[in-house]
MDTraj code that builds the backbone (N, CA, C; nanometers):
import mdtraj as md
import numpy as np

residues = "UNK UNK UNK UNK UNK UNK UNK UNK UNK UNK UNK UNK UNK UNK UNK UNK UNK UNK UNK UNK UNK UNK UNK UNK UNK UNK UNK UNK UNK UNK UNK UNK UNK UNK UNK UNK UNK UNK UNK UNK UNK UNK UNK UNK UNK UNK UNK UNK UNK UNK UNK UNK UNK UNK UNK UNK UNK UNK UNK UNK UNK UNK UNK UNK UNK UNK UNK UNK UNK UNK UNK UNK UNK UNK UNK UNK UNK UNK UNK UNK UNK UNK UNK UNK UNK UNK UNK UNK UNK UNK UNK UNK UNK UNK UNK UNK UNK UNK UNK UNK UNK UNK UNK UNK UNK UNK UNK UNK UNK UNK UNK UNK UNK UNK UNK UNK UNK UNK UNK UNK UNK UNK UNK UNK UNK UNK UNK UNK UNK UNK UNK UNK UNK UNK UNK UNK UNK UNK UNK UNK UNK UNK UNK UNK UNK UNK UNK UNK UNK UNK UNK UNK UNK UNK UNK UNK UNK UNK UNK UNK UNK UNK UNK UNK UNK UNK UNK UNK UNK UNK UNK UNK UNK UNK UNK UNK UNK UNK UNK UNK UNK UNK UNK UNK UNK UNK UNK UNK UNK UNK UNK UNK UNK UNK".split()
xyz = np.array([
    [0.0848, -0.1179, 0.0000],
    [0.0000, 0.0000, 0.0000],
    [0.0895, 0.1244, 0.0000],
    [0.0425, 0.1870, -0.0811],
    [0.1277, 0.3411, -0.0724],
    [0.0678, 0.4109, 0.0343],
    [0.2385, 0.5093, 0.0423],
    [0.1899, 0.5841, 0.2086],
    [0.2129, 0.7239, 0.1710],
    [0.1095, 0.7993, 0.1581],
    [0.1364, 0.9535, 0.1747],
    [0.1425, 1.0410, 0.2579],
    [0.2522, 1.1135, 0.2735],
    [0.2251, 1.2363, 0.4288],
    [0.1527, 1.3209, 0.3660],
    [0.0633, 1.3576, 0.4037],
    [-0.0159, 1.4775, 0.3562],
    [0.0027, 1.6347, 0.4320],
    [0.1310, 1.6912, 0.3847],
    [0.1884, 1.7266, 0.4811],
    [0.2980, 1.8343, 0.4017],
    [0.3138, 1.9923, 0.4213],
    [0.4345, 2.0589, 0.3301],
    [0.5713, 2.0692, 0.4199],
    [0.5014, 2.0254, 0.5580],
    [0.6193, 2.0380, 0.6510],
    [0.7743, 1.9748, 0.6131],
    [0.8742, 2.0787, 0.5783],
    [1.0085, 1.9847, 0.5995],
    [1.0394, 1.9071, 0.7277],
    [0.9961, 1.8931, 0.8269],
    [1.0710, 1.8660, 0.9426],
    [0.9844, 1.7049, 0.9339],
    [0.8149, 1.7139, 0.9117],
    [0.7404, 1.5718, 0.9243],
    [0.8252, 1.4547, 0.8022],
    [0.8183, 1.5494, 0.6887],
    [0.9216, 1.4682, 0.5640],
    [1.0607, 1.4628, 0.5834],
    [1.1411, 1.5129, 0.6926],
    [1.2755, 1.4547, 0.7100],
    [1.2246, 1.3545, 0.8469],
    [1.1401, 1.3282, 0.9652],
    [1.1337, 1.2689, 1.0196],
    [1.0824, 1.0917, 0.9653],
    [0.9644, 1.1638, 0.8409],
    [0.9609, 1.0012, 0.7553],
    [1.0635, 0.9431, 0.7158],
    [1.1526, 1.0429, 0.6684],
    [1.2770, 0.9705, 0.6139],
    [1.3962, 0.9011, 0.6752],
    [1.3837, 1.0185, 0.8386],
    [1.5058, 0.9461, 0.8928],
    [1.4877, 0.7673, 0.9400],
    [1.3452, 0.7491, 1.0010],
    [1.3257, 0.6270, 1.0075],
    [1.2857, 0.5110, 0.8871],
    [1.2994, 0.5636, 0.8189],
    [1.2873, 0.4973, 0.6749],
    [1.1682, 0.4234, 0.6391],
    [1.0638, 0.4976, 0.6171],
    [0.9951, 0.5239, 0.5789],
    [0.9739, 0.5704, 0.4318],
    [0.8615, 0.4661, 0.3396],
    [0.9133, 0.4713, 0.2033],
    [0.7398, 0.5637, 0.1839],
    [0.7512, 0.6607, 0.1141],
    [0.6529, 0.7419, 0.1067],
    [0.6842, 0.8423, 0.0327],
    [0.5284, 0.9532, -0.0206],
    [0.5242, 1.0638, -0.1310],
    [0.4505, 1.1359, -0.0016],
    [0.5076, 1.2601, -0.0494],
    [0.4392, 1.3606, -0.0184],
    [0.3758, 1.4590, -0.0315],
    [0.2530, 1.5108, -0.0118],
    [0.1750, 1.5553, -0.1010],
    [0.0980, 1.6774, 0.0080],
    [0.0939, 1.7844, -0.0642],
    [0.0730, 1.9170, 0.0686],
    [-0.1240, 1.9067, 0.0545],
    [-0.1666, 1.9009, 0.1627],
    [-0.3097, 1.9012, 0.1673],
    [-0.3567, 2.0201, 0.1766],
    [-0.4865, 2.0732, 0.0888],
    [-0.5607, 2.1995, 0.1045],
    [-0.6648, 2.2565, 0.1554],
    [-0.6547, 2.1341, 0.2471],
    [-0.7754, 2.0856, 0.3911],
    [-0.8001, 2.2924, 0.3941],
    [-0.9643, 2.2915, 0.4401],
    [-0.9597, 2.4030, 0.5343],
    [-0.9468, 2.3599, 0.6514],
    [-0.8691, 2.4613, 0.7352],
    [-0.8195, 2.4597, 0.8559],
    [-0.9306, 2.5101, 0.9578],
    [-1.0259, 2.6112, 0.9036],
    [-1.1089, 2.6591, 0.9839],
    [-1.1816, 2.6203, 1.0400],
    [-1.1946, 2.5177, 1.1470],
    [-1.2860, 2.4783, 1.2359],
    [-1.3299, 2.5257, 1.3672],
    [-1.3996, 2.4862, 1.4285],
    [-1.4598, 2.5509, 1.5889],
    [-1.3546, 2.4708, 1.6643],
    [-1.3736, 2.5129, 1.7657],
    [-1.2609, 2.5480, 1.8416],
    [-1.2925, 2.4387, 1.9430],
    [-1.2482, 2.3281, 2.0007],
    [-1.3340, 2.2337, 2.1258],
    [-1.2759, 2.2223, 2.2490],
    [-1.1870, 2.1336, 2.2321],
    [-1.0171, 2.1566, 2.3181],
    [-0.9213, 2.1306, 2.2552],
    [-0.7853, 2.1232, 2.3131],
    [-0.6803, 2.1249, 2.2428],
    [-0.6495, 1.9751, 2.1522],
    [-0.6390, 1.8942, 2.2296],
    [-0.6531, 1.7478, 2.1562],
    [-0.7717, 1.7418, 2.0539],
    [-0.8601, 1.7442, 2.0942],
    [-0.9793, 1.7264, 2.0029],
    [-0.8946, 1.8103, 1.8336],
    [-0.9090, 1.9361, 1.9108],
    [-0.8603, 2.0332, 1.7877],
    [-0.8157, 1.9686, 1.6637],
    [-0.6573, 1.9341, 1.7574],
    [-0.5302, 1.9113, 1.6727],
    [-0.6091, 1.7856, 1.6120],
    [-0.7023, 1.6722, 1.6248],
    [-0.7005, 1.5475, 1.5977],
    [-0.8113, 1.5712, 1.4725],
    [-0.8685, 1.6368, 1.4723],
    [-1.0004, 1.7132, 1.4011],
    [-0.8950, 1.7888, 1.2442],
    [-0.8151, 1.8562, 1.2904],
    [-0.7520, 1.9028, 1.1852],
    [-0.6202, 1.7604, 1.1166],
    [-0.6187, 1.7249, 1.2079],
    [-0.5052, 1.6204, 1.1187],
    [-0.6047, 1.4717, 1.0397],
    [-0.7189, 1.4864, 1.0831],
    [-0.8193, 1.3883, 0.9998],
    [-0.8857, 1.4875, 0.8762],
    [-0.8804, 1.6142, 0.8684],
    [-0.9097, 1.6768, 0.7423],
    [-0.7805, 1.7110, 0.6805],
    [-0.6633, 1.7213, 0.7167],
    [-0.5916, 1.7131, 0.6465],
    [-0.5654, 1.5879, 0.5188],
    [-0.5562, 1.4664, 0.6237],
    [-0.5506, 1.3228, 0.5570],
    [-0.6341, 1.3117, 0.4571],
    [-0.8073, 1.3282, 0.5048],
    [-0.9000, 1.3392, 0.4098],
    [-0.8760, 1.3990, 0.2339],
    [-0.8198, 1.5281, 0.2600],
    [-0.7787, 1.5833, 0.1665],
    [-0.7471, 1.5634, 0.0886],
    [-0.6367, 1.5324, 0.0900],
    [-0.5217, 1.3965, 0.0044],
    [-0.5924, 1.2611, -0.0341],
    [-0.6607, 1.2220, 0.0759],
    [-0.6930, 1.0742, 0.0568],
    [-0.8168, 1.0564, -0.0925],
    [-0.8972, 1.1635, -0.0684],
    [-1.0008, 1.1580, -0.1644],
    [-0.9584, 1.1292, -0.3321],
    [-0.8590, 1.2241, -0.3569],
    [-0.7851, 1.1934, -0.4754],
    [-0.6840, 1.0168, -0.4517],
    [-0.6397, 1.0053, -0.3654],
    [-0.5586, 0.8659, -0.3726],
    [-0.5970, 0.7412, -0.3368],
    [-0.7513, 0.6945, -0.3793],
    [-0.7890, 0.5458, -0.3473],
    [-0.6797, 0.4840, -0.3661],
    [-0.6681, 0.3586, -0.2410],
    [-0.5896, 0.2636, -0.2255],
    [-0.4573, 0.2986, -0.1443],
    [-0.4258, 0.4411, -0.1107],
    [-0.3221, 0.5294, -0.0244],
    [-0.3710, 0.5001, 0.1417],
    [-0.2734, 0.4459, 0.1461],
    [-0.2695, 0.5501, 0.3462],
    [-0.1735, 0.6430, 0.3231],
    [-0.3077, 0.7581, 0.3902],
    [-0.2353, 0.8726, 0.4062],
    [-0.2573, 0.9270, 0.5928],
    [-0.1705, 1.0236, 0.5721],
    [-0.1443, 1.0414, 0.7212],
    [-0.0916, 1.2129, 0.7171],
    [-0.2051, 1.2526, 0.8196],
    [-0.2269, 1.3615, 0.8770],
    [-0.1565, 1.3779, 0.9869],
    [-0.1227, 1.5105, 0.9517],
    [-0.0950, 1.5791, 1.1251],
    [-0.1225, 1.7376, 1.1827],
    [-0.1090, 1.7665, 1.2722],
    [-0.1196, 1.9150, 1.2617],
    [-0.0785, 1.9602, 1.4088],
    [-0.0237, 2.0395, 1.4633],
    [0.0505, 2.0830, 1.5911],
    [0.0174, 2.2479, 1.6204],
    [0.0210, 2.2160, 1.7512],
    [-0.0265, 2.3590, 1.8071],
    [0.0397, 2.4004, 1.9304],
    [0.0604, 2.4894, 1.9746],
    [0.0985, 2.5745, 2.1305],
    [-0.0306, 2.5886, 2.1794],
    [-0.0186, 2.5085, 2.3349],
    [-0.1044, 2.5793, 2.4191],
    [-0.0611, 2.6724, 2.5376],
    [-0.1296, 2.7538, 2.5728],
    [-0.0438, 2.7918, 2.6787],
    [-0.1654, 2.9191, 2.7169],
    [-0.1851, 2.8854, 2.8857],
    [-0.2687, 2.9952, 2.9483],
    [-0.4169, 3.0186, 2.9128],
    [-0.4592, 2.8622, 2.7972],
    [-0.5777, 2.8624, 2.7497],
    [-0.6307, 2.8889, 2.6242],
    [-0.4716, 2.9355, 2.5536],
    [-0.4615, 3.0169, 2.4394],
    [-0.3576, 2.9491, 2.3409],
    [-0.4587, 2.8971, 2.1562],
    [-0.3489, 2.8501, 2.0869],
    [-0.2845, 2.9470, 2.0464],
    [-0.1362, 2.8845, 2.0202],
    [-0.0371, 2.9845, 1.9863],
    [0.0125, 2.9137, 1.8476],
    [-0.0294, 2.9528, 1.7269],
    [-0.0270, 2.9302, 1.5766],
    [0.1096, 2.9583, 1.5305],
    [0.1079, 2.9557, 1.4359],
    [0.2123, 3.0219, 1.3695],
    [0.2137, 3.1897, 1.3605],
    [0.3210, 3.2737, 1.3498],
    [0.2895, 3.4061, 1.3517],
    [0.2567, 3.4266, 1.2339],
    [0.1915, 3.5707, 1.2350],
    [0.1559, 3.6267, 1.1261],
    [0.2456, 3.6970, 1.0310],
    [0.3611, 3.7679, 1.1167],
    [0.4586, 3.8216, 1.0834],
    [0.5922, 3.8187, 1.1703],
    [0.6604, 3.8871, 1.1710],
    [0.7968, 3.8714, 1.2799],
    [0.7698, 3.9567, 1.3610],
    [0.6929, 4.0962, 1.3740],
    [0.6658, 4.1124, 1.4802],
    [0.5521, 4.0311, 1.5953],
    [0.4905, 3.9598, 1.5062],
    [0.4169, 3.8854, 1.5791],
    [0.5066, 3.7865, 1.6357],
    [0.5579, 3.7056, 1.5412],
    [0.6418, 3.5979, 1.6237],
    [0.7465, 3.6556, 1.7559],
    [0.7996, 3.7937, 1.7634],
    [0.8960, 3.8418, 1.8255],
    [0.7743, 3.8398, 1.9733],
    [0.6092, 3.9064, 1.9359],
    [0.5353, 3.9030, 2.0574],
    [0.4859, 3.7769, 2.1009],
    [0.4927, 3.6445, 2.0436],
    [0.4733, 3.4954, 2.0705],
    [0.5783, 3.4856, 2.1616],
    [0.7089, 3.4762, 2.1049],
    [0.8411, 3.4783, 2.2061],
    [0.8737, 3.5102, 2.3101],
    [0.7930, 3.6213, 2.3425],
    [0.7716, 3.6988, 2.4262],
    [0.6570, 3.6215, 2.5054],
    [0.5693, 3.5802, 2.5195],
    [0.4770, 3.5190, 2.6061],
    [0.5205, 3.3838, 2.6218],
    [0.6168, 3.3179, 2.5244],
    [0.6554, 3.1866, 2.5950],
    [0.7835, 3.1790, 2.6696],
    [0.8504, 3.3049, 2.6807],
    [0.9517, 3.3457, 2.7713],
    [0.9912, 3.3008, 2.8924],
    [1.0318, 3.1936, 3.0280],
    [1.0339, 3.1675, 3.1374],
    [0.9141, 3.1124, 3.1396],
    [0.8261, 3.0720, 3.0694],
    [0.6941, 2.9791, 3.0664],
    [0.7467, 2.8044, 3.0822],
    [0.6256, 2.7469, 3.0393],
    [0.6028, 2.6520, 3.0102],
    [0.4833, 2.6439, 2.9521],
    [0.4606, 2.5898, 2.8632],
    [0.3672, 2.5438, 2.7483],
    [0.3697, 2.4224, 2.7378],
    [0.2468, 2.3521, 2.6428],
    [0.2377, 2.2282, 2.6078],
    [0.2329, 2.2495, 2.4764],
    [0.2863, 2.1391, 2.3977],
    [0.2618, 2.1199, 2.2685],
    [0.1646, 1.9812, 2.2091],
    [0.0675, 2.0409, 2.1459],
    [0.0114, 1.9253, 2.0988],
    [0.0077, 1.8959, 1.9669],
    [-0.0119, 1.7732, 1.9353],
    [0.0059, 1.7073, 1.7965],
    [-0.0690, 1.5913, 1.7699],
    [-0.1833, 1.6449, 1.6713],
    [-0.2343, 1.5238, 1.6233],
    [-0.2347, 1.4408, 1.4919],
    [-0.2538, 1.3370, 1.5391],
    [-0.2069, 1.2447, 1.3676],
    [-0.3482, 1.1767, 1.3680],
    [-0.3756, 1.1641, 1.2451],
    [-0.4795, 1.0652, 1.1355],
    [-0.4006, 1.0063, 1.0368],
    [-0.4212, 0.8671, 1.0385],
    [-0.3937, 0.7622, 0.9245],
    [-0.5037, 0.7385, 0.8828],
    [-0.5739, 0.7539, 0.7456],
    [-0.6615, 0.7018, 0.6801],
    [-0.6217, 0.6178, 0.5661],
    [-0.7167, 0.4983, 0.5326],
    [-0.7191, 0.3930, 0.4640],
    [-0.8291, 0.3960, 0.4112],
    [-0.8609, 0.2606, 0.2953],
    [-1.0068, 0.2468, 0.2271],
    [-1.0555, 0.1901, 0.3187],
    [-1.0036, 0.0792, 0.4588],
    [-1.0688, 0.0591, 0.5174],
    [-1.1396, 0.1783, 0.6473],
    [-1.0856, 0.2642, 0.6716],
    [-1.1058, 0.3552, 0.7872],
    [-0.9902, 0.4360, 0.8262],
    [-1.0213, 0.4946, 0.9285],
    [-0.9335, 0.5739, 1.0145],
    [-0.8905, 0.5454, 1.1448],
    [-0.7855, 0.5834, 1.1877],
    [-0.7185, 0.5576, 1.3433],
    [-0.6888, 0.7280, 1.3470],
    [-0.6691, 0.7671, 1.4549],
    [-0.6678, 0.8988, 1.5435],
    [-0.6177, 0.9460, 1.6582],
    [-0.5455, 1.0261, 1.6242],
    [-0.4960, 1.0280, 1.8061],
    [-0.4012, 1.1811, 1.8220],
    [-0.3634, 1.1901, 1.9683],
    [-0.2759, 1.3500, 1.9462],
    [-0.1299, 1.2837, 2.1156],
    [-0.0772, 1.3554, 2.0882],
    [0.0160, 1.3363, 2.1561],
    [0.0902, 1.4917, 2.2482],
    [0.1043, 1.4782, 2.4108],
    [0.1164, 1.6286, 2.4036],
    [0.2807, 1.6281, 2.5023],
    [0.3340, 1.7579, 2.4805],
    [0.4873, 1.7272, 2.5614],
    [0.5006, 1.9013, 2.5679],
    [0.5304, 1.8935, 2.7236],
    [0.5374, 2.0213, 2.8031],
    [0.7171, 2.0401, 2.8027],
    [0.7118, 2.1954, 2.7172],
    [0.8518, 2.2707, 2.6702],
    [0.8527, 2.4196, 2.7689],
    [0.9087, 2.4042, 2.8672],
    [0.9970, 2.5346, 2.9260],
    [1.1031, 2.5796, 2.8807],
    [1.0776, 2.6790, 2.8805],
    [1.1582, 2.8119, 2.7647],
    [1.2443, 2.9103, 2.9421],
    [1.3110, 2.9533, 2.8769],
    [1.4144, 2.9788, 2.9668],
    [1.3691, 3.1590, 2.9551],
    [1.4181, 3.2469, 3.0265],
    [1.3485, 3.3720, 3.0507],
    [1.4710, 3.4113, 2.8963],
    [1.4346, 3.4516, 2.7726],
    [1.4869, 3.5249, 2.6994],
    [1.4933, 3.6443, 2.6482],
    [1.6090, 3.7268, 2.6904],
    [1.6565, 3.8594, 2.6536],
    [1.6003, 3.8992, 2.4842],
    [1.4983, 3.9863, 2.4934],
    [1.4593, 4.0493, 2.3796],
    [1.5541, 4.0381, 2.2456],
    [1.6576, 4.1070, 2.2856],
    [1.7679, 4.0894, 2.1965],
    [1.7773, 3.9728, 2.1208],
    [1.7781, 3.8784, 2.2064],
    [1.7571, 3.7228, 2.1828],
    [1.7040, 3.7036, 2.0299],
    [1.5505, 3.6960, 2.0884],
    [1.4561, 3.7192, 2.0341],
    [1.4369, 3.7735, 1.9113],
    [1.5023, 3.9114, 1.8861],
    [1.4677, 3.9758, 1.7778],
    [1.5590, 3.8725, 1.6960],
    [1.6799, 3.8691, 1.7661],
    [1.8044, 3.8216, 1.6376],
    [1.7412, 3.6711, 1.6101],
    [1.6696, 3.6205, 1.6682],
    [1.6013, 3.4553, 1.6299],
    [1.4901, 3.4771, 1.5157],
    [1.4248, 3.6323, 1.5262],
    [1.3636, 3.6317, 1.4472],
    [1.3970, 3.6835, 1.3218],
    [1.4833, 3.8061, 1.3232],
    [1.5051, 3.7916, 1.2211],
    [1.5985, 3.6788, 1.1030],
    [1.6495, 3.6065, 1.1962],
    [1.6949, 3.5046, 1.1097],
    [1.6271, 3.4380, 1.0042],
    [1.4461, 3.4381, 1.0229],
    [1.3496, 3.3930, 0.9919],
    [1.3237, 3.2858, 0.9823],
    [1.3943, 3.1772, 1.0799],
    [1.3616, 3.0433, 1.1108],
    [1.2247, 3.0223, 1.1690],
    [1.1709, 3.1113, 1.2742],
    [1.0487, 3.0675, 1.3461],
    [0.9421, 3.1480, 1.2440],
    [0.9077, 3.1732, 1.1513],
    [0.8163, 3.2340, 1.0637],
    [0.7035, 3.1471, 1.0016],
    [0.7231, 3.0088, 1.0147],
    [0.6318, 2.9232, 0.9306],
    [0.6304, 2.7838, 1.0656],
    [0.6325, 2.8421, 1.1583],
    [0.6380, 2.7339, 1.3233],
    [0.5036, 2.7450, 1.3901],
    [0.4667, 2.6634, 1.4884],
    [0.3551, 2.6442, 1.5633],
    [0.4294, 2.7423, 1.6749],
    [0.3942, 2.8269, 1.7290],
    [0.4622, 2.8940, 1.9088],
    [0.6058, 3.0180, 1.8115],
    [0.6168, 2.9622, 1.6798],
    [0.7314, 3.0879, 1.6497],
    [0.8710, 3.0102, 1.6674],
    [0.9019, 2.8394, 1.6693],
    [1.0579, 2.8189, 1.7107],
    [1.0115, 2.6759, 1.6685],
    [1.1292, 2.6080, 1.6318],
    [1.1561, 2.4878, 1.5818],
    [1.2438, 2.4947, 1.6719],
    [1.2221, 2.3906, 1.7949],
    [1.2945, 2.2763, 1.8708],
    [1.4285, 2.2513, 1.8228],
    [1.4393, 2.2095, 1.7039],
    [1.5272, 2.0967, 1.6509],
    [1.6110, 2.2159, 1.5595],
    [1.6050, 2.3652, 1.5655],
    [1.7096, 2.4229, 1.5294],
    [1.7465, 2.5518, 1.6316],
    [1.8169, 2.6626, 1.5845],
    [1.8352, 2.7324, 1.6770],
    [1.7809, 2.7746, 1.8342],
    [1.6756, 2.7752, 1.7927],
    [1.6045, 2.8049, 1.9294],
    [1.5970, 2.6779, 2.0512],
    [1.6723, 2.5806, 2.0189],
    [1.7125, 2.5113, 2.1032],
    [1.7759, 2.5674, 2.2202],
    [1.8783, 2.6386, 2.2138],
    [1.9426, 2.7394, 2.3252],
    [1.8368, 2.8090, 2.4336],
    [1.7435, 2.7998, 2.3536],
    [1.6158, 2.8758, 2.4454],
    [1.5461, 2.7689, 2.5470],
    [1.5263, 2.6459, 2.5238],
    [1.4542, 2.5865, 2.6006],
    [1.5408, 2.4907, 2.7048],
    [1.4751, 2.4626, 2.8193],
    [1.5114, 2.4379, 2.9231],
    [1.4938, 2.3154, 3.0244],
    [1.3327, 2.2867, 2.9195],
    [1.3161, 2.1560, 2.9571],
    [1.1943, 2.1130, 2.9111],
    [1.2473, 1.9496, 2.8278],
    [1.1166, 1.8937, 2.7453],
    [1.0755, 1.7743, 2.8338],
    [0.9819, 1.7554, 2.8564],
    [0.9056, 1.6407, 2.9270],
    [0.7982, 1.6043, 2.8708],
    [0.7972, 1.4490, 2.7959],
    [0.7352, 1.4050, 2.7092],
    [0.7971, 1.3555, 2.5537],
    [0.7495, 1.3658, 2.4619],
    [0.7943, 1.3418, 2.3170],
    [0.8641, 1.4185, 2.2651],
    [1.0027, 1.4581, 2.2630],
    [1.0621, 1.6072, 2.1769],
    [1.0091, 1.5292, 2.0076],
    [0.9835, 1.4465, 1.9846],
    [0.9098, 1.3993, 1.7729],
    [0.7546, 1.5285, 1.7928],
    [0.7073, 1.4957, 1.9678],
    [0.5921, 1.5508, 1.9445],
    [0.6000, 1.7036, 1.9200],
    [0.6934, 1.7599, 1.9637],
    [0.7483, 1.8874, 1.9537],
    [0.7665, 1.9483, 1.8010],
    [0.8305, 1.8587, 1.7547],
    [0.8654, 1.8805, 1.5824],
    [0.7401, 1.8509, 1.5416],
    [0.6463, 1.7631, 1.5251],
    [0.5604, 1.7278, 1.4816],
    [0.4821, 1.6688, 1.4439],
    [0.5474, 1.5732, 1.4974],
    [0.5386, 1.3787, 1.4910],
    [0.5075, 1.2938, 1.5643],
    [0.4596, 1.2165, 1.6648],
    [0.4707, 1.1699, 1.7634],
    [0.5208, 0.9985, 1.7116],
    [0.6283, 1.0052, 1.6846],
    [0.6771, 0.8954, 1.5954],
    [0.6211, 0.7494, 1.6799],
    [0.6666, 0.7566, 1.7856],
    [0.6541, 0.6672, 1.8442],
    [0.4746, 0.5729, 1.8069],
    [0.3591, 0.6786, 1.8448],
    [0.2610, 0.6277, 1.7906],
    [0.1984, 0.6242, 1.6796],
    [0.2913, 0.7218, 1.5994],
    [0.2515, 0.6557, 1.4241],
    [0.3015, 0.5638, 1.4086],
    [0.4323, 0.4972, 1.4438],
    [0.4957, 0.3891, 1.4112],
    [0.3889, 0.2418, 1.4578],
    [0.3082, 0.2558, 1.5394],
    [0.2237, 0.1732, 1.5993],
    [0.0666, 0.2035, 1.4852],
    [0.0678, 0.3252, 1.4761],
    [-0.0742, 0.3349, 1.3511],
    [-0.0402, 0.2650, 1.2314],
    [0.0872, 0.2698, 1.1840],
    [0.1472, 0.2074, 1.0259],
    [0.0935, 0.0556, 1.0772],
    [0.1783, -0.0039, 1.1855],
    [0.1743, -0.0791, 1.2062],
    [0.0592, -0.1766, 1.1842],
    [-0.0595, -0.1360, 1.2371],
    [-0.2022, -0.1659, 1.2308],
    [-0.2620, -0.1889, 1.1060],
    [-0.2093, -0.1251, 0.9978],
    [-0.2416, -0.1457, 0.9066],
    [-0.1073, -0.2029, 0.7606],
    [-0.0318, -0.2437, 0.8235],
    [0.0514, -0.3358, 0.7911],
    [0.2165, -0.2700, 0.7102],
    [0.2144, -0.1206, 0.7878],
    [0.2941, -0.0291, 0.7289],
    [0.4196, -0.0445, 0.8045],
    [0.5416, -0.0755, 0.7458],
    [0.6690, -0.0535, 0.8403],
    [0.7756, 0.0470, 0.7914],
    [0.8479, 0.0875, 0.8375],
    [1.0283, 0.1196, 0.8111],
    [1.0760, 0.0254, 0.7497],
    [1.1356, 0.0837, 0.6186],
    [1.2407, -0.0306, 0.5597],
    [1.3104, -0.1395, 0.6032],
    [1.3802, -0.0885, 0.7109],
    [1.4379, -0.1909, 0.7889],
    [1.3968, -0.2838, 0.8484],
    [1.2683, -0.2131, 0.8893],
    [1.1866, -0.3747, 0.9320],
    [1.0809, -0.4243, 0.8494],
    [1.0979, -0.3794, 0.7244],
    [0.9785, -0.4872, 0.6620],
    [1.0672, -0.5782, 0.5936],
    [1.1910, -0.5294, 0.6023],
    [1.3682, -0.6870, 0.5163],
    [1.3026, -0.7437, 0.6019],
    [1.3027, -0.7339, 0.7490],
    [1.3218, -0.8633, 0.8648],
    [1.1857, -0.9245, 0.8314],
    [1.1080, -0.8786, 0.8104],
    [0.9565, -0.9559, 0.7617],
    [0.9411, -1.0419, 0.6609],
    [1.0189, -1.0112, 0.5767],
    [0.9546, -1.1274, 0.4646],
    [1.0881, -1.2175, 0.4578],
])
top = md.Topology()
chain = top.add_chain()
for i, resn in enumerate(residues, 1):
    res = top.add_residue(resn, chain, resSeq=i)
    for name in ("N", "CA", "C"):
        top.add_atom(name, md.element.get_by_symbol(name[0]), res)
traj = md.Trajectory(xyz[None], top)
């Protein structure tokens, strides 16, 4: 069965790849605009219309959704709008702690599996200065909270408890168990299979 990420993220398509994972990727044009419920629900709601998306055009595909968010104080924290926005995101996750959530959908012709995964990131109190120079670098411009984990703004955080995949965007651990279910592996382990 072919496996599609439905997905423009570089970080979800280098995480398919690092575990080897044989798959296309294909950016979904899901609307995003839904009501608002809680945070899990959310994320799990948007990563099953993402999948959908994709899937409609690819009978016979598993495809697989995701979608990630900042919570923090009751309030999602998206991607910014601009760099001064992201510079005022930065600014509220400053000496915080936040949760990050992430939900994945695998859809098939037979059905769907669903789920979200969440991992609490303390950010260290950062000097404005900081900040501006992170932003203008323009790494955090197309991020959930304004910062990718897994590059510079690493220096900023202080402490992950939970999934750092869930952080990037992935919660590898339990997609690797959704493939599974429906008979999907890593290269490496589908040699040992047959």
């Amino acid at each position: 069965m072919e496996l599609i990420l439905a997905s423009q993220s570089p970080r979800r398509r280098e995480l398919f790849s690092l575990v080897g994972l044989d798959y296309t990727a294909i950016t979904s044009d899901a609307d995003e605009n839904i009501p608002f419920t809680e945070p899990g629900e959310f994320v799990e709601q948007l990563a099953l219309r993402k999948a959908g998306a994709v899937k409609k055009d690819n009978p016979g595909a598993c495809v697989v959704g995701a979608d990630t968010i900042v919570w923090l104080n009751g309030e999602i924290i998206g991607k910014p709008r601009d760099p001064e926005d992201a510079v005022n995101i930065l600014k509220k996750l400053s000496g915080k702690t936040h949760t990050v959530y992430t939900g994945v959908a695998v859809l098939t012709d037979q059905g769907y599996d669903v789920c979200h995964d969440t991992t609490e990131v303390t950010m260290e109190d950062i000097p404005e200065s900081d900040i501006r120079a992170y932003v203008a670098s323009g790494e955090p411009l197309d991020k959930a909270g304004a910062y990718g984990i897994q590059g510079p703004a690493a220096v900023f955080v202080k402490r992950v408890e939970g999934c750092y995949f869930t952080v990037i965007g992935m919660p590898m651990h339990k997609l690797y168990h959704m493939l599974a279910k429906v008979g999907i592996y890593p290269d490496w382990q589908r040699a040992a299979r047959t």
